[in-house]
C-alpha positions as a Python dict, from the first residue, in 0.01 Angstrom:
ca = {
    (1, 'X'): (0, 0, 0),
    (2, 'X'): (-50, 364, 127),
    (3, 'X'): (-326, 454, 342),
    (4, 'X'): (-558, 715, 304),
    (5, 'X'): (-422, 924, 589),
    (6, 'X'): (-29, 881, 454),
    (7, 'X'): (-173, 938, 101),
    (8, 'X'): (-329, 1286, 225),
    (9, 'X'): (-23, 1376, 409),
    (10, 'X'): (249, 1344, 94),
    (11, 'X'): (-26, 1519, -96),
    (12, 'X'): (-106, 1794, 114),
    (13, 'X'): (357, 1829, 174),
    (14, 'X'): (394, 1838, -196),
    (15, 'X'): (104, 2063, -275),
    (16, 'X'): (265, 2373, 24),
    (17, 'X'): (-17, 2590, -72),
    (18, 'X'): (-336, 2372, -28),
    (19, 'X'): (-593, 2486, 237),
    (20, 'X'): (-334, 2856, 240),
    (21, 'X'): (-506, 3141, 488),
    (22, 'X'): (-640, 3421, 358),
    (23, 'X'): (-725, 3793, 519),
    (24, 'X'): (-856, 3886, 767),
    (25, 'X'): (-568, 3685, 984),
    (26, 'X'): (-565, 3685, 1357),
    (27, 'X'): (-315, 3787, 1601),
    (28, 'X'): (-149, 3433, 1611),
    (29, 'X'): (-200, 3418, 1239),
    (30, 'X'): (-48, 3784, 1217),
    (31, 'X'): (274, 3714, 1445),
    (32, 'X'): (386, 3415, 1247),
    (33, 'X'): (345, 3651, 901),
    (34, 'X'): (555, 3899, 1025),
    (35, 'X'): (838, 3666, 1141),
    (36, 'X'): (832, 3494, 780),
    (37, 'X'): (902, 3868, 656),
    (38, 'X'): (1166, 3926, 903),
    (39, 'X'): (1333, 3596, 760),
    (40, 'X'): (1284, 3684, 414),
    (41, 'X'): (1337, 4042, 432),
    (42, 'X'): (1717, 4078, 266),
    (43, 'X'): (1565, 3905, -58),
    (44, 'X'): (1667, 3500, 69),
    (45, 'X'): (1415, 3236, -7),
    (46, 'X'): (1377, 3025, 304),
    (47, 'X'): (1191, 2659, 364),
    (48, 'X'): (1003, 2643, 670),
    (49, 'X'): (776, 2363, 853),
    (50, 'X'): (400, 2453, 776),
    (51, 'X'): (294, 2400, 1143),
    (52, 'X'): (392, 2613, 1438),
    (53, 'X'): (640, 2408, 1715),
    (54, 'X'): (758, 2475, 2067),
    (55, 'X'): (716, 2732, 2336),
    (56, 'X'): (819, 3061, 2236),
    (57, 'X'): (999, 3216, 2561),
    (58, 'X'): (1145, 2841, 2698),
    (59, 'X'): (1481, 2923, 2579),
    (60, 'X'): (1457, 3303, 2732),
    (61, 'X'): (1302, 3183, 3037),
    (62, 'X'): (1569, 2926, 3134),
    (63, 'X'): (1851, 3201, 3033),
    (64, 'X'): (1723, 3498, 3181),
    (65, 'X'): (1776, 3302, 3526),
    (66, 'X'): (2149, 3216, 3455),
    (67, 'X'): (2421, 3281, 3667),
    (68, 'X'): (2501, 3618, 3619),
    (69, 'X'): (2819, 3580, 3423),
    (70, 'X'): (2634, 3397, 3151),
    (71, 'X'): (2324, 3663, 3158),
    (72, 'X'): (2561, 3963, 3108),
    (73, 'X'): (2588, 3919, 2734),
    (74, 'X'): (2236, 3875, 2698),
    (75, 'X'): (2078, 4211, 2523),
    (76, 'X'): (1768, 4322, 2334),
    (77, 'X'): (1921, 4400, 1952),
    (78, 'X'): (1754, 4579, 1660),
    (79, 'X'): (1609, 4298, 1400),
    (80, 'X'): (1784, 4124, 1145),
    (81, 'X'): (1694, 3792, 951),
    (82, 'X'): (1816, 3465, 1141),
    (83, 'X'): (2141, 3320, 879),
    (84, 'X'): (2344, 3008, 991),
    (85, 'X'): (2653, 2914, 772),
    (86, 'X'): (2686, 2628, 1040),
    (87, 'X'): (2507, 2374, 844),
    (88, 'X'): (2622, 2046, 975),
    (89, 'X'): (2803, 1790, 635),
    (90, 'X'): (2654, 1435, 671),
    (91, 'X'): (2991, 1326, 732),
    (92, 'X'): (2977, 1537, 1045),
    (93, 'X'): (2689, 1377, 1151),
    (94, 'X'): (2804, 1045, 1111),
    (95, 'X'): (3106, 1100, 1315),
    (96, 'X'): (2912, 1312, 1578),
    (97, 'X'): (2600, 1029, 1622),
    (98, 'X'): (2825, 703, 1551),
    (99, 'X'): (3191, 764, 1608),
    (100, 'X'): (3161, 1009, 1892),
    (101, 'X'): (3373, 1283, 1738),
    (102, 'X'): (3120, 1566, 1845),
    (103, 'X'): (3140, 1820, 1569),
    (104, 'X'): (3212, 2238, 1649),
    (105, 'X'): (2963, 2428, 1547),
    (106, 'X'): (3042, 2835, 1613),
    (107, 'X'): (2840, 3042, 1856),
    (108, 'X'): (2623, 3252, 1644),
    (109, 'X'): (2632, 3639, 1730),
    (110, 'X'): (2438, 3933, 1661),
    (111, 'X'): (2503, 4191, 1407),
    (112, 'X'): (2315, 4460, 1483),
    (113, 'X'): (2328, 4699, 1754),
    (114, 'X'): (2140, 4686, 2083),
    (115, 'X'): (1867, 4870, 2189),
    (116, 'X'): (1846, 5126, 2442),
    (117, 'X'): (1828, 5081, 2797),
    (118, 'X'): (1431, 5111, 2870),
    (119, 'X'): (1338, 4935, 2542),
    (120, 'X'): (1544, 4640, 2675),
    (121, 'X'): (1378, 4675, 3053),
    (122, 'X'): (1020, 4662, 2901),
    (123, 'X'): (1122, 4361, 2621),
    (124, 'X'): (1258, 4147, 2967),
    (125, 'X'): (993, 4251, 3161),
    (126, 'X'): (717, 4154, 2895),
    (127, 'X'): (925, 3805, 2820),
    (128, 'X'): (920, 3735, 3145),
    (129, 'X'): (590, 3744, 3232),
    (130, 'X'): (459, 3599, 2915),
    (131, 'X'): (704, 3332, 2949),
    (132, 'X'): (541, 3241, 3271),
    (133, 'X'): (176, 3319, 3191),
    (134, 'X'): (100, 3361, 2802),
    (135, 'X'): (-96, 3172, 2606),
    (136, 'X'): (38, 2997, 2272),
    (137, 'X'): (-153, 2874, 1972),
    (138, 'X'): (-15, 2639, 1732),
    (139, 'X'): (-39, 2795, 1358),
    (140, 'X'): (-113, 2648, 1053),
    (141, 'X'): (63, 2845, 744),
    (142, 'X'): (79, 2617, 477),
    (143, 'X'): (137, 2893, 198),
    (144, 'X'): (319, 3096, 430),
    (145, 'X'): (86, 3338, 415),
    (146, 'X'): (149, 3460, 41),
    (147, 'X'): (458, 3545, 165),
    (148, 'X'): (700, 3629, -112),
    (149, 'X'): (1018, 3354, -119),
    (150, 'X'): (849, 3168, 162),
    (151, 'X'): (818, 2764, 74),
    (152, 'X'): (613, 2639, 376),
    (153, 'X'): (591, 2262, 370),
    (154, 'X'): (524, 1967, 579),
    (155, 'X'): (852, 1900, 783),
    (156, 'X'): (960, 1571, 618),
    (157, 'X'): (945, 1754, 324),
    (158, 'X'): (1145, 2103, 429),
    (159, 'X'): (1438, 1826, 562),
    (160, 'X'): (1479, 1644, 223),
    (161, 'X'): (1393, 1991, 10),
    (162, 'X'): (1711, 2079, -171),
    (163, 'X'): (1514, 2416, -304),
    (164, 'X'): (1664, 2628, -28),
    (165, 'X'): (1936, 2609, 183),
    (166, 'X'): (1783, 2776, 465),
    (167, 'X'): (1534, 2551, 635),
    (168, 'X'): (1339, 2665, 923),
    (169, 'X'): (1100, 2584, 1262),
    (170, 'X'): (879, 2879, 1378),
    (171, 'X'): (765, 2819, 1726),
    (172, 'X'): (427, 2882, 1824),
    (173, 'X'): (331, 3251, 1910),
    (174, 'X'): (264, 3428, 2217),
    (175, 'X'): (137, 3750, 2290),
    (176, 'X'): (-81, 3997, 2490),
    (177, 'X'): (-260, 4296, 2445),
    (178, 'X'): (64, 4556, 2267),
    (179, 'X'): (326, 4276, 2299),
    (180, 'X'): (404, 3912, 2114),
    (181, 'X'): (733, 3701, 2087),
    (182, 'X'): (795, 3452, 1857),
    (183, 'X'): (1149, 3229, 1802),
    (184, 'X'): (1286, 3060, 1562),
    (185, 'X'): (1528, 2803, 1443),
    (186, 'X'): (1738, 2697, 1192),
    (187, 'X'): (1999, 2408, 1199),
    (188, 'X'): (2135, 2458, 1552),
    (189, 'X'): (2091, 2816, 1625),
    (190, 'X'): (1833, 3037, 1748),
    (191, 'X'): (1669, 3371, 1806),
    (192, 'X'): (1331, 3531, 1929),
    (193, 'X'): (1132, 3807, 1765),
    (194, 'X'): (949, 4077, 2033),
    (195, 'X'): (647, 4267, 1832),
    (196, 'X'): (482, 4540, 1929),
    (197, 'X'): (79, 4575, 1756),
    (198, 'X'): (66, 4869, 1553),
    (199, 'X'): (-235, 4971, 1324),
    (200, 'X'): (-448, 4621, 1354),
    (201, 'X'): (-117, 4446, 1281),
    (202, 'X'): (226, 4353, 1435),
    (203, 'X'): (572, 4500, 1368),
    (204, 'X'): (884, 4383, 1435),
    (205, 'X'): (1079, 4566, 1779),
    (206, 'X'): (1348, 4379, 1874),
    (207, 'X'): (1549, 4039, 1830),
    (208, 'X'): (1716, 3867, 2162),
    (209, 'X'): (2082, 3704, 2153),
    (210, 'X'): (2067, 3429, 1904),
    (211, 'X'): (2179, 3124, 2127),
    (212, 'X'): (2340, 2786, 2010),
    (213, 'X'): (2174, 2455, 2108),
}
């Protein structure tokens, strides 16, 4: 027999759109709609968890204080959609959890070009002290927002989905008074989004070195 509370659950991970947000949307509300356009924006559907997860600027944080051999590469690039054609086969799973054959997944890289010297000074310097001293909200966006190609379900739900290929986590934003970051994840690579607030909204500045993990 299934509870009430399990009952709601499937109900509310099937449904994708009940309870959706609607204008005006606040900041946190604003940062996670502009990353589900970033992911979106070359005409892919994506699936994405319908609750915000994980600290924004851990990954940059722990990075940024590298050895300086592994910061080097580490750059400030102009924005592009988050792809991963590294998609691990169950088979590969198997072998990696059970047999201990750990599978190779690529390093992911960026396409686009980096951005200027100063842009990438301010980004670190904003990351860094956000990282250290912002405060995150956990978001909501079941709906996604009424974002076109955007399926936002509950999680259990974006794992088994076979409607898109592309399944993402969007971590909880963070932001201050011209500035907000937000990552992102899909399979086992990564990236984070830097924002700048333009016109009672957010746009999209700059995307840090995707990482592997």
């Amino acid at each position: 027999m299934i509870s009430a509370g399990i009952a709601a659950g499937i109900a509310f991970g099937i449904g994708g759109c009940a309870g959706t947000p609607q204008p005006p949307y606040d900041d946190s509300q604003k940062l996670v709609r502009a990353t589900l356009k970033i992911l979106t924006d070359d005409g892919n559907a994506i699936c994405v968890d319908n609750r915000t997860n994980g600290k924004p600027l851990a990954i940059f944080a722990t990075m940024a204080v590298a050895p300086a051999p592994s910061r080097r590469p580490l750059a400030w690039h102009t924005v592009a959609p988050l792809r991963s054609s590294a998609a691990l086969t169950t088979r590969q799973i198997y072998q990696d959890t059970i047999v201990n054959k750990p599978a190779h997944i690529p390093d992911p890289t960026n396409t686009t070009p980096t951005l200027a010297y100063l842009d990438q000074q301010r980004l670190n310097n904003a990351a860094m002290v956000q990282s250290r001293t912002g405060q995150t909200k956990t978001v909501d966006l079941p709906g996604g927002f009424n974002v076109p190609r955007v399926d936002a379900r509950w999680w259990p739900f974006v794992r088994l989905s076979r409607k898109c290929y592309l399944k993402y986590v969007v971590s909880d934003p963070v932001w201050s008074d011209d500035l907000g970051f937000v990552t992102v994840n899909i399979e086992h690579w990564g990236t984070t989004y830097a924002f700048q607030r333009r016109d009672k909204d957010w746009v999209p500045v700059g995307q840090w070195s995707n990482w592997l993990f």
